[in-house]
N, C-alpha and C positions, 0 to 999 in steps of 0.2 A: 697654155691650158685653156681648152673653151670649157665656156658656164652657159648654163641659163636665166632667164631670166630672175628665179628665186635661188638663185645661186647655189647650185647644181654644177659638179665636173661630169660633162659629157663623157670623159673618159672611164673613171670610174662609178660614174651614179651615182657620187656620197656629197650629203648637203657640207659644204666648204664649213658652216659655221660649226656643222660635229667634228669636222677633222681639225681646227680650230681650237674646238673645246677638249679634245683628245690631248695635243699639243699642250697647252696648260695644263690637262691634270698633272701629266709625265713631268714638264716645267724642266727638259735635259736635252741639249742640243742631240741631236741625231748625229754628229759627229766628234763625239766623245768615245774614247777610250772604256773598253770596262771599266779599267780602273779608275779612271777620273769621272766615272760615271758613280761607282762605288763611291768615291769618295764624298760627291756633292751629295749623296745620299743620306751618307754619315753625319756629314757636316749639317745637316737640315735635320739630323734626330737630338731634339735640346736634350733630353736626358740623357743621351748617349756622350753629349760634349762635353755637360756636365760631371759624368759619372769619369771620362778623358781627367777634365781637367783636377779632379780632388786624387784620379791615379798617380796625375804627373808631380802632384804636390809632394804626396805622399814618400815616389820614388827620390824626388830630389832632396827631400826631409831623411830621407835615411842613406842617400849615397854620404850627406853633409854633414853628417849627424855629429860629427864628431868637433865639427865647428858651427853649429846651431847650438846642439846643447849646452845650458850654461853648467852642468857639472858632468863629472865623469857618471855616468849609471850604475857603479857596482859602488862607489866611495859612498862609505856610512857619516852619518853625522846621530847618534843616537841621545843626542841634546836635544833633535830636532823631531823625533820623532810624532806621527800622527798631527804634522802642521796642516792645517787647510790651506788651501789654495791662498796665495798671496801676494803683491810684487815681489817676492824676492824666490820663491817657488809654485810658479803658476798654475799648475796642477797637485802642490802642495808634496807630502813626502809620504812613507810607506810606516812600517815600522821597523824600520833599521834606519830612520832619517833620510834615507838614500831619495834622489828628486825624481818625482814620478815623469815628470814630461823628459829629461833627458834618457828616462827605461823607456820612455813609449816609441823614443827617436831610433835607440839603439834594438827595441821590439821589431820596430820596421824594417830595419834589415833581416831580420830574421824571418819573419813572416813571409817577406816578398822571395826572399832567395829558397826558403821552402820551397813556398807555391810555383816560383820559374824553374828552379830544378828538376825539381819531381814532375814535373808536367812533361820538360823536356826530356827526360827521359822514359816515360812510357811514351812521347811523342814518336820517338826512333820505334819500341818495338811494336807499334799500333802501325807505323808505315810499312815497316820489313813485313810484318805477318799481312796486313791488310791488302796490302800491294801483289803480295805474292799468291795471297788467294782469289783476288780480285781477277789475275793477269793472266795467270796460269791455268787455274780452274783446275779441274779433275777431281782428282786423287788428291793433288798438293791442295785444293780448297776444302776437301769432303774433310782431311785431316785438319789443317789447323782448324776450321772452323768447331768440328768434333774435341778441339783439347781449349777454344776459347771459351764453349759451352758447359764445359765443363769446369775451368777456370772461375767461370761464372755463377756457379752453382755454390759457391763459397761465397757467407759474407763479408762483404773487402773491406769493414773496417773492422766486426770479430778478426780478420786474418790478419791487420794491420795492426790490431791491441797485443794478439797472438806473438805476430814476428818482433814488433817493439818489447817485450816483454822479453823474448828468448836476446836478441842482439843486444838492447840494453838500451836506456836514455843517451841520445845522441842527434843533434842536427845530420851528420852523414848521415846515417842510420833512416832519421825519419826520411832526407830525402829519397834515398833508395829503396824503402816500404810502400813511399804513395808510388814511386815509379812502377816497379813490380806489380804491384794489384791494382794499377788505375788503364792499364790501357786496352781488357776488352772491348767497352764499349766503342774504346775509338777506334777500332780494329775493326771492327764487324760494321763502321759508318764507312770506313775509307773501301773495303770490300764492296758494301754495297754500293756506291758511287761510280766505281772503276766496274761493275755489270750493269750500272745502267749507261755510262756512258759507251760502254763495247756495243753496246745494240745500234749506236747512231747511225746514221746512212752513212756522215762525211767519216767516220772511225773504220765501217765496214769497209768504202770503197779506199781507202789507205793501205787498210790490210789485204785488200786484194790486190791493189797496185804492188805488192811484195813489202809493204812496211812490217821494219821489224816490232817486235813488243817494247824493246826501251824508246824508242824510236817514237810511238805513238803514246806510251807512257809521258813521254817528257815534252814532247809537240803537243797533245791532244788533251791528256786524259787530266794530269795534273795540277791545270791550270784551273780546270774546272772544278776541280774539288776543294780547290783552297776555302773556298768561302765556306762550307760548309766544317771542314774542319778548323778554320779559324776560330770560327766561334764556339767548338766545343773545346778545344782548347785554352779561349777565354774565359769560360764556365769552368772548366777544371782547375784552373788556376785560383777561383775561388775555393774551391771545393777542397784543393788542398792546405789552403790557408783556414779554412775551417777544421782538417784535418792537425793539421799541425798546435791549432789553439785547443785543440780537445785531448790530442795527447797530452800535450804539457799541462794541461789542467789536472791531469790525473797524475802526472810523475813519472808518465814512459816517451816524452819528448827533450825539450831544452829542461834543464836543470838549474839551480840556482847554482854562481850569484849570477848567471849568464841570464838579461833580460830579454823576455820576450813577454807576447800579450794574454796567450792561456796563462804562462807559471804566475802572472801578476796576478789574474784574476784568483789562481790558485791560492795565491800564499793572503787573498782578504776573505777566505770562507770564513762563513762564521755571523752567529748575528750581531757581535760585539761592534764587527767590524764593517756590515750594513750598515749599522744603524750613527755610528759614531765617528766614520772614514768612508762616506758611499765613496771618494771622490777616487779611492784604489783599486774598487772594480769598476767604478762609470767610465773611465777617464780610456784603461785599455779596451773596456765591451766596445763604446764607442768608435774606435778607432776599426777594432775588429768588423763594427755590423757596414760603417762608412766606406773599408774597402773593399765587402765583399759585395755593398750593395750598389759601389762604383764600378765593380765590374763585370756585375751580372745585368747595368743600364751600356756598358759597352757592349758585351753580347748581346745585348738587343736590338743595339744598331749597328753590327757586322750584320744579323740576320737580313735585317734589311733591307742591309746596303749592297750586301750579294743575292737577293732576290731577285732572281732573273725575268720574276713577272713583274718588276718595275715596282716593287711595294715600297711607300713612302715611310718615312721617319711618324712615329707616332707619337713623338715626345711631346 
């Protein structure tokens, strides 16, 4: 490569110390992977690590739970009742005695398997529908898109109170409620993504070379979209865990003596039980705001970290 004297490439005309300082913004080799390009991105967003590391806590806390916790969660001791927090019950007991940190362990499985369920299940009918209006176009887009719009037009957690109400209190139940009414919006993202990717030159001259539709579906289109739907998927899986705490708060989710983090909060309403026991709603809110706000700092840093304009961690 020839320069000039003020250090200029003769070939391109660009001062070497701006292509330099270009190089450092980016701070990612040129010879990275998207996805290890994605990753170093993620790994460079501190909130986003952060928000990782209290999800993986959380998960391992309730895969464990049954050997973390020092008591069974539903076993009463009503000797014990309204204890504060102490060594011997660290987030203290309820009023049935029962230990509030081995309900928050065994809350955790509830919550999380909620929020994975239900997520993964309108995750399928948001690809079936989104896919096939996205691919096909016509008639088969002008339709589904005409019955998600209208889908839409109802609200999803009025229709979530609705259908929890008619089926009845039940973990199946609530996860197949958030499934059913959570996946317009993700339907109508993965459409949108599969028309703007159809426009691209390299998608066009494929499909003129005689590429089939599954064919550029799963070589082309797919791969490109994940980012974008990763991270609303990551946001939904809050969003059902906030679903899941609001049911059971009201008495159309988990039920007692089955622990979870809304019916906890549920069963301390009451100012008796503010002001005399905060430690039976602080103990679940906290855990509830901790994971929803751990994984709305991970979808912050998917956004990111699949931003194909190169945008950095802002953590």
């Amino acid at each position: 490569m020839s320069t000039t004297a003020d250090g200029h490439d003769l070939t391109l005309g660009v001062p070497l110390r701006r292509v330099a300082e270009v190089v450092d913004v980016i701070d990612l080799p040129v010879d990275l992977s998207p996805w290890r390009r994605a990753f170093r991105r993620f790994a460079s967003h501190k909130l986003a690590v952060l928000g990782f590391t209290i999800l993986l806590l959380f998960v391992l806390l309730a895969i464990f739970a049954d050997v973390v916790a020092p008591y069974h969660p539903n076993k009463q001791h009503l000797d014990k009742a309204f204890t504060p927090p102490d060594g011997i019950n660290w987030l203290g007991t309820d009023l049935l005695g029962r230990d509030v940190f081995s309900r928050i362990l065994a809350g955790a499985r509830i919550s999380l398997s909620v929020g994975t369920v239900g997520v993964a299940i309108y995750l399928v009918i948001a690809i079936v529908l989104g896919s096939a209006a996205g691919l096909i176009g016509g008639r088969v887009d002008n339709f589904i898109m005409r019955f998600t719009d209208l889908w839409m037009t109802f609200p999803s957690f009025v229709m979530i109170l609705i259908a929890a109400g008619i089926l009845g209190p039940s973990i199946f139940n609530i996860m197949i409620i958030i499934g059913v009414f959570g996946w317009p919006g993700l339907a109508r993202l993965i459409r949108g993504q599969l028309l703007l990717f159809r426009e691209l030159d390299y998608v066009i001259a494929a499909r003129t070379a005689g590429a089939s539709i599954p064919h550029l579906a799963i070589r082309h289109m797919v791969p490109n979209i994940l980012g974008p739907v990763a991270v609303a998927v990551t946001l939904g899986v809050a969003g059902a865990i906030l679903a899941e705490a609001g049911l059971s708060f009201l008495g159309l989710g988990v039920t007692e003596p089955t622990a979870s983090w809304g019916s906890m909060i549920s069963s301390s309403r009451g100012i008796a039980f503010f002001t005399r026991a905060p430690w039976m709603w602080l103990a679940p809110g906290a855990a509830i705001s901790l994971t929803v706000l751990s994984i709305n700092f991970i979808g912050d840093g998917l956004r990111d970290a699949f931003d194909v304009r190169g945008g950095q961690g802002r953590g």
